[in-house]
C-alpha positions as CSV (number, residue, x, y, z in Angstrom):
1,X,-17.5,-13.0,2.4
2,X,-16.9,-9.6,1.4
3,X,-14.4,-8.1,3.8
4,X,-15.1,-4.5,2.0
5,X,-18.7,-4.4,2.0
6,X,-19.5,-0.8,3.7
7,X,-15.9,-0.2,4.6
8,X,-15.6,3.5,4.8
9,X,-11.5,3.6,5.9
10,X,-8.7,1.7,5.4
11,X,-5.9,0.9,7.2
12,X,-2.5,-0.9,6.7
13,X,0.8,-0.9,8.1
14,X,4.1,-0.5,5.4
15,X,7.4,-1.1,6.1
16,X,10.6,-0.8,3.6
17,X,13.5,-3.7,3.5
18,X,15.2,-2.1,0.5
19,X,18.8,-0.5,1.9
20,X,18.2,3.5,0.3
21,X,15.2,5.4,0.9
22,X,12.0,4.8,-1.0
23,X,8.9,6.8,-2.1
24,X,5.9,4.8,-1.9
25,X,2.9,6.4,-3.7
26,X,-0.6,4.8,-2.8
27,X,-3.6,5.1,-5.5
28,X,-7.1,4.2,-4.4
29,X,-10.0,3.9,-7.3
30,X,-7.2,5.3,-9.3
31,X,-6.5,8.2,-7.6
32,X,-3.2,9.0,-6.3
33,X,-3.9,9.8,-2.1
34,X,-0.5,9.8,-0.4
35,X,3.5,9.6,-1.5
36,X,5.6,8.9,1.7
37,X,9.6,8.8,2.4
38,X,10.5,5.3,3.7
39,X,14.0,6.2,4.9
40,X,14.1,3.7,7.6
41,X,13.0,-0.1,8.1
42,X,10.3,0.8,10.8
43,X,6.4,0.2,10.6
44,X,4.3,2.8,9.0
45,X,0.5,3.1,9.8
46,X,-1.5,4.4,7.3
47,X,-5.4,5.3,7.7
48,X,-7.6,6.4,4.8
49,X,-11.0,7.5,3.8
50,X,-12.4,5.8,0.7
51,X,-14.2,7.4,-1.2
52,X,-17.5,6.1,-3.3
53,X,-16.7,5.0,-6.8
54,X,-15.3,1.3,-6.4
55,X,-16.6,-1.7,-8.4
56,X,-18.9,-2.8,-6.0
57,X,-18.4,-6.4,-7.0
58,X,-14.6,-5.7,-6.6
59,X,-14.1,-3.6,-3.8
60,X,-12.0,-0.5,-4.1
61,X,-8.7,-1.1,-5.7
62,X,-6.1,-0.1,-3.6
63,X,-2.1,0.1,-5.5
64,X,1.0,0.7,-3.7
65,X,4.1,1.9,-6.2
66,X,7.7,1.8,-4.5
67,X,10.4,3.8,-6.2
68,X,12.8,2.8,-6.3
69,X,11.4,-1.0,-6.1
70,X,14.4,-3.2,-4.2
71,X,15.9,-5.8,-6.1
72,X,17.8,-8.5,-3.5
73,X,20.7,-9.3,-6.4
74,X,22.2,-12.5,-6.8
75,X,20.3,-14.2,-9.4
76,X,17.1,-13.5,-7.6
77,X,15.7,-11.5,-10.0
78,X,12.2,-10.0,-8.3
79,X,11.4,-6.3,-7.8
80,X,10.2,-5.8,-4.7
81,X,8.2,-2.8,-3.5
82,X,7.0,-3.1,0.0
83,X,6.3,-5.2,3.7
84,X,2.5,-4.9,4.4
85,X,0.3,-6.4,7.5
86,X,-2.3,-5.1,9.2
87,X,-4.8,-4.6,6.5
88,X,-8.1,-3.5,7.8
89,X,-11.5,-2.0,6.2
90,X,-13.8,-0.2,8.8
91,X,-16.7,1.4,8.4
């Protein structure tokens, strides 16, 4: 099943875990739409437009970049960027 088929918006919720303040930039079809200041550990709702131009085999692409990303220490050794939940394509 294809979950994006005619979606016209998305929507997802972001949360940081990471102890400082992030910047999360978010890229759809390659093109940079949003940079927001996660200075807390709250939910964040985000709603956009998409726009024509996605794979249609693929779906669009959506990327989230955290700066900085959180690394937990103590031999853990992942980056992490971001909590996410709540994905949902609409039409």
């Amino acid at each position: 099943m294809d979950w994006t088929a005619g979606a016209g918006r998305l929507t997802l919720e972001v949360r940081s875990i990471a102890p400082e303040a992030q910047t999360l930039r978010v890229v759809i079809n390659g093109e940079s739409r949003d940079e927001i200041a996660l200075a807390d550990h709250e939910w964040h709702v985000l709603d956009y437009a998409l726009s024509e131009g996605s794979d249609p085999a693929l779906g669009p692409r959506v990327e989230l970049w955290a700066d900085p990303p959180y690394e937990p220490g103590g031999g853990d050794g992942r980056r992490l960027g971001v909590m996410t939940r709540g994905l949902a394509w609409a039409e």
